[in-house]
C-alpha positions as CSV (number, residue, x, y, z in Angstrom):
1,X,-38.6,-111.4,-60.3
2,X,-39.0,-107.7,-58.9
3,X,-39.9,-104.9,-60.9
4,X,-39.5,-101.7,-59.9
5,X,-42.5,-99.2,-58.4
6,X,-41.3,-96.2,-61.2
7,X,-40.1,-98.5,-63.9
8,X,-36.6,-98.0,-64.1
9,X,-36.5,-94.6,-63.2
10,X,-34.5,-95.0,-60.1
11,X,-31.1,-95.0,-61.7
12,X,-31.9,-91.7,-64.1
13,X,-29.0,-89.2,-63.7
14,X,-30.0,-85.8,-63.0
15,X,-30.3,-83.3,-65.9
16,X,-27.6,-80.7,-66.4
17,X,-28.9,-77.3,-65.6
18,X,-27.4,-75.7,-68.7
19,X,-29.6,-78.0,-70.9
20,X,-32.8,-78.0,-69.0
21,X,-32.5,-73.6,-69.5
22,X,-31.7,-74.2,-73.0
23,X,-34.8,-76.9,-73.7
24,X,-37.2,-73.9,-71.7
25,X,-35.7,-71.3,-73.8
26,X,-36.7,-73.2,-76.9
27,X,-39.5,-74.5,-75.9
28,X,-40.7,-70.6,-74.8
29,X,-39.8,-69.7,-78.4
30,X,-41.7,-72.4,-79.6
31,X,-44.7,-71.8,-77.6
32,X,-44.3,-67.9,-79.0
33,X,-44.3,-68.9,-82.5
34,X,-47.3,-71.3,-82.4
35,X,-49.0,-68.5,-80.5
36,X,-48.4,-66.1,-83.1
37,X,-49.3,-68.9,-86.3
38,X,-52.4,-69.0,-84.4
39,X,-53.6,-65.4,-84.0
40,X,-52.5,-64.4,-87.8
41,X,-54.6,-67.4,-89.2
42,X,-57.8,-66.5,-86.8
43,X,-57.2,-62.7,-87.6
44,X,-56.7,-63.9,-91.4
45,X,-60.2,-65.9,-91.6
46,X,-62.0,-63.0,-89.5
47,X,-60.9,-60.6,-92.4
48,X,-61.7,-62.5,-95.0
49,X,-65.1,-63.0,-94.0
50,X,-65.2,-60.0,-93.5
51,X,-64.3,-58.7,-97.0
52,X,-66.4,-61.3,-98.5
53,X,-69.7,-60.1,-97.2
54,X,-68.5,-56.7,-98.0
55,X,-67.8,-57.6,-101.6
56,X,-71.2,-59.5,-101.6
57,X,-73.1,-56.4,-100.5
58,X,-71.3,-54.1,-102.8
59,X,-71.9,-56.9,-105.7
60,X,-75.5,-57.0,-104.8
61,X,-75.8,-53.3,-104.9
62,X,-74.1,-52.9,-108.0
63,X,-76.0,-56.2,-110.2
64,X,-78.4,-55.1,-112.8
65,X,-81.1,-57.4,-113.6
66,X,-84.6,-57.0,-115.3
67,X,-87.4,-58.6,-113.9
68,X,-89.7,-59.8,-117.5
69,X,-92.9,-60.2,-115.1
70,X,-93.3,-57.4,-113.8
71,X,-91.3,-54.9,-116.7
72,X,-88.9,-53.4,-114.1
73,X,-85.1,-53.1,-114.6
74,X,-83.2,-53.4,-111.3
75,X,-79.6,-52.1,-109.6
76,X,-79.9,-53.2,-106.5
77,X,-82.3,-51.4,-104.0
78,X,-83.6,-49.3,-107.2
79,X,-85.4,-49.6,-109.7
80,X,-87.1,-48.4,-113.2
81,X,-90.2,-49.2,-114.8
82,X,-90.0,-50.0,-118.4
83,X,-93.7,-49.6,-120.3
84,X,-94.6,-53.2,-120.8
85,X,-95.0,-54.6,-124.7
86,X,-92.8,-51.5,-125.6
87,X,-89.8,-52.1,-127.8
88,X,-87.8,-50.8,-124.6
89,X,-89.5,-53.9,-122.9
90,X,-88.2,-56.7,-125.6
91,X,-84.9,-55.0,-125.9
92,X,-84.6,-55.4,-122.4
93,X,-85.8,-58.7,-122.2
94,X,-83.4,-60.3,-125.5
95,X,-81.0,-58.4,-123.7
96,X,-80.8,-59.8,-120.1
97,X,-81.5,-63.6,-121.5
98,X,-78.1,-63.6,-122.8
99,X,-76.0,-60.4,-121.7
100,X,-73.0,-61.2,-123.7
101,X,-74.7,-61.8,-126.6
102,X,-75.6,-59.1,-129.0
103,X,-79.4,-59.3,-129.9
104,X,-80.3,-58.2,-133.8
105,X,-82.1,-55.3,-134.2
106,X,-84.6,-57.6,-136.3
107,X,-84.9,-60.1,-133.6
108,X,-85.9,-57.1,-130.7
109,X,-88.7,-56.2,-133.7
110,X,-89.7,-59.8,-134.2
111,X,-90.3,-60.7,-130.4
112,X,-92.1,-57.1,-130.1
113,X,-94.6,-58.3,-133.5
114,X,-93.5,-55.4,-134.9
115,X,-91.8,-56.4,-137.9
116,X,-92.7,-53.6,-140.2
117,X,-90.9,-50.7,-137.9
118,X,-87.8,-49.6,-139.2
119,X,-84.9,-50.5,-137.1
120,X,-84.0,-47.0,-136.5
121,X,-87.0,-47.8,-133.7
122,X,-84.7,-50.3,-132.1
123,X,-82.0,-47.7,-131.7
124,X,-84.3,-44.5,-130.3
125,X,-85.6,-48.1,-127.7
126,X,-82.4,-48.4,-126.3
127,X,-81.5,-44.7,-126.2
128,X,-84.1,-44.2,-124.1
129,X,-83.5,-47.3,-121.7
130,X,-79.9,-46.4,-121.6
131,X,-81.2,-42.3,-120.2
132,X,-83.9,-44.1,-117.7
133,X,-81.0,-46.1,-116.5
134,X,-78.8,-43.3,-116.2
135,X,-81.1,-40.9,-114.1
136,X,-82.1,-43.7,-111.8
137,X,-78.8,-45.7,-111.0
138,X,-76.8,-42.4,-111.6
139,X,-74.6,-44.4,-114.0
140,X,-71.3,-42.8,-115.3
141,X,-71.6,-44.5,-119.1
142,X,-74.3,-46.5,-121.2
143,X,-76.1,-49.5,-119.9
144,X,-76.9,-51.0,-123.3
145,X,-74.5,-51.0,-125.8
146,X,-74.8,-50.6,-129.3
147,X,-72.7,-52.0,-132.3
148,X,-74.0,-51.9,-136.2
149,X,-78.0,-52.6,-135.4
150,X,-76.6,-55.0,-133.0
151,X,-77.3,-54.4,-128.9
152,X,-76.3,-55.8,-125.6
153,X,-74.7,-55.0,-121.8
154,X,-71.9,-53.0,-121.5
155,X,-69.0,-55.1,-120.3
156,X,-68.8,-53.1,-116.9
157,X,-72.4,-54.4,-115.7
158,X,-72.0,-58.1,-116.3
């Protein structure tokens, strides 16, 4: 038995000219298009890490938070101290448990042992968080919003 050195391609015909400059041509346009897939998705993922640290940053800078601990109310690098064991203190912290959640004006008194205020208290409270919050975060509308002796965040900080 003999077997041939370049396993049986001694008897291939040569290729037609006209196809082999067709295969390159597609081939080329292949090698285009896969180049091309390639750079849009990298430039894709570049941008869109991109935008997500930027939308981080901005978030960050634009979440409002109270810290209970130390009685300071927080949007981003600034910040507001709120008089510890005021009522602006307990409306602040009944708020920020639960920011969806209206709070009572009874419960904001009963956290604060001050049960026998009236809850027109409650409402000056908040008035006066929502101007601190204004001056120092430059805010266009209320922080704390107020419905029938009922408060919590306004929709736009939460």
């Amino acid at each position: 038995m003999h077997f041939s050195q370049n396993f049986g391609l001694d008897k291939l015909k040569p290729i037609d000219p006209g196809i082999s400059a067709a295969f390159a041509w597609i081939m080329g346009l292949v090698f285009v298009a896969l180049l091309g897939l390639v750079s849009a998705y990298l430039v894709f993922t570049i941008r869109s890490r991109r935008d997500n640290k930027r939308i981080e940053k901005l978030k960050a800078e634009s979440d409002i938070w109270f810290d209970e601990h130390k009685s300071i109310l927080h949007k981003g690098s600034r910040q507001v101290a709120i008089p510890e064991s005021s009522l602006e203190y307990y409306v602040c912290k009944l708020v920020f448990q639960n920011p969806t959640v209206y709070r009572e004006d009874w419960d904001v008194l009963q956290a604060a042992g001050e049960e026998d205020k009236k809850d027109r208290a409650v409402y000056f409270a908040v008035d006066r968080v929502n101007n601190k919050a204004k001056r120092a975060f430059k805010m266009e509308d209320k922080l704390l919003k107020r419905n029938a002796e009922r408060t919590r965040l306004n929709d736009n900080y939460f």
